[in-house]
C-alpha positions, 0 to 999 in steps of 0.5 A: 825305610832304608838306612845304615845300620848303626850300633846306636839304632840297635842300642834303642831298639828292643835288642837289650831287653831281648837279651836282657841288658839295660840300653846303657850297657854299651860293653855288653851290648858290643859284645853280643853284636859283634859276636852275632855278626861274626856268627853270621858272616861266616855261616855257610848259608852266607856262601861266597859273595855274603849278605847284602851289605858285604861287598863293595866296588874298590879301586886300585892304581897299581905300577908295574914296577911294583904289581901289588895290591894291598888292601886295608882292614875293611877288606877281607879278599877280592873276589873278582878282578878286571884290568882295562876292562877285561876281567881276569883270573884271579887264582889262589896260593895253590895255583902256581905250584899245580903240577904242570901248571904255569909255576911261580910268577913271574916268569920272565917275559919281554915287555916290548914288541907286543900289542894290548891285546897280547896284555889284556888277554895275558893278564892274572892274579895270584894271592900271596902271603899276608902282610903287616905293612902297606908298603914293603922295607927299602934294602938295608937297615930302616929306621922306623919313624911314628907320627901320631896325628892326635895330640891327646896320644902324646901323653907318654902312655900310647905305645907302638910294638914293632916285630921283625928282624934287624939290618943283620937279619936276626930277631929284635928282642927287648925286655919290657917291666921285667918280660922278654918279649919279641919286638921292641917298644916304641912310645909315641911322642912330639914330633915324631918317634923313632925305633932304637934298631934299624930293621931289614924285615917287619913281621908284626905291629900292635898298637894302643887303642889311640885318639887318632892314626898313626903314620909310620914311616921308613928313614935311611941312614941318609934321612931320606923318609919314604911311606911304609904304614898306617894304622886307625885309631882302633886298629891294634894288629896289623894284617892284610891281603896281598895280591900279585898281577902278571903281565900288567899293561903298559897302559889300558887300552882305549876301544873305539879311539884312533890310538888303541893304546891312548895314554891314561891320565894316570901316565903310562907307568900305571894301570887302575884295576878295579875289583869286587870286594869281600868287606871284612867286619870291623867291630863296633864299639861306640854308637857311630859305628856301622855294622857289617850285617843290615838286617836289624832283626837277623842281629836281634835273633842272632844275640838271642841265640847266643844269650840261650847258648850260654843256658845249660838245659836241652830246651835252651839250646833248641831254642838257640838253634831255631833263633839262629835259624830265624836270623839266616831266613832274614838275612835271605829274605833281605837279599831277595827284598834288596835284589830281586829273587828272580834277578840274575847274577849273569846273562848268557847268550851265545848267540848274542842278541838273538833268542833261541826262537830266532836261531831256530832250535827252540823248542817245539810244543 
């Protein structure tokens, strides 16, 4: 039967006895899963796309004032791109600095005067550095104001660390029961909180394991209060991937319209891109979480193996390397039962729909 995989299905499942745990064991059972996935995931026969169940269609709106993407913790990197319905390059850091290459974008190009398809066929994607926040810092000294959705973090025990730099450009430090630390604390509170320096820079945010999300917000020294991040109640380090796209469209092009360059319902200063996402594993802890992996026995097998790890004697260690190898043939065997072995993952044809037979250049017997 199919379904999605939650800690709660392994928890009743022959998984604790195998690893000889009690079902009550939710620390210990957690820990086994999520190290089983992390051993899974990056195994090198999960190649680049991964096992079924780690990847998904994502969406962005994206402004060509600010031609960024930035995705959330559930993604670990976007695998493939399209604008307007034409797929792009997406290339890696290196890319820009290869000698006699295209250099760093962007370059500066006139948007008017040209056409889609001087766009659409102009149109790639750079990675850049990971980043702390979903949006960037306004010039000038920012003010960092927290709001707390759950009233339960309210109880002056949840607390915020930010990192970075201040409006002069030098680090934030602290001192903290007695520790100098980089950063300052910031302690969640009604209605807000804000952070006692303003910053130019944001290097690093930790956070408590909270009830509920927390909002923060960047506040001038007008008040004026703009969007700058979130966190999920069990997000506690802030990291993610950014991407760059040159040369985005003034709109996406409409085939088969009177008007080739028909307004979106967006509005003309913004472009959807979709994208194939590489899902990032987020660990499980409490029986509603989903797991990454969907294979339940590929998990078993996996938490087998790092259970005779832990054994100190040859046959143990045997034993691990076949249990590991039972879950990778599982994992495979799940793929193929999802997908199909003999499915292709592209179609080729140059000569459209004609068959080679029609073209006559077939093979002769």
């Amino acid at each position: 039967m199919s379904q999605r995989l939650r800690f709660y299905d392994l928890r009743l499942s022959r998984l604790p006895a195998a690893i000889g745990l009690c079902q009550g064991d939710t620390l210990q059972l957690a820990n086994y899963i999520n190290a089983a996935q992390e051993r899974l995931i990056t195994a090198k026969e999960a190649g680049d796309a991964g096992w079924y169940g780690s990847w998904a269609e994502v969406r962005y709106n994206i402004s060509r004032q600010n031609p960024y993407i930035t995705t959330d913790r559930h993604i670990a990197r976007l695998e493939m791109m399209d604008v307007c319905g034409n797929p792009i390059p997406l290339n890696n850091q290196f890319a820009e600095y290869l000698q006699f290459g295209a250099g760093r974008q962007p370059h500066h190009w006139a948007n008017g005067g040209r056409g889609c398809g001087f766009w659409t066929n102009n149109i790639q994607a750079y990675t850049r550095n990971e980043v702390v926040t979903f949006w960037d810092l306004l010039p000038g000294g920012q003010t960092v104001r927290l709001f707390a959705a759950n009233n339960a973090d309210l109880d002056g025990a949840h607390r915020v660390l930010l990192q970075g730099l201040d409006q002069n450009g030098s680090v934030v430090y602290s001192t903290d029961q007695g520790n100098n630390i980089v950063g300052v604390f910031v302690t969640l509170a009604s209605p807000f909180a804000d952070s006692p320096v303003q910053f130019s820079r944001i290097t690093g945010i930790q956070k408590d394991v909270t009830a509920g999300p927390v909002q923060f917000f960047q506040v001038d020294s007008s008040g004026n209060q703009v969007d700058l991040h979130y966190l999920d109640p069990g997000e506690t380090t802030a990291l993610y991937r950014r991407y760059y796209l040159n040369h985005l469209p003034p709109n996406c092009c409409w085939r088969g319209t009177t008007n080739p360059c028909q307004q979106p319902v967006l509005g003309p200063q913004f472009v959807q891109v979709s994208a194939m996402a590489k899902l990032e594993l987020i660990p499980v802890t409490t029986d509603t979480d989903y797991t990454l992996i969907q294979s339940k026995e590929a998990i078993i097998n996996e938490c087998e193996a790092i259970r005779y790890m832990g054994m100190d004697n040859e046959s143990a260690q045997m034993m691990a390397k076949s249990k590991h190898n039972d879950a990778i043939r599982l994992l495979i065997g799940e793929m193929t039962h999802r997908l199909g072995k003999n499915t292709p993952v592209i179609s080729f044809k140059p000569f459209g729909s004609a068959t080679l037979e029609r073209k006559k250049i077939g093979l002769q017997i």
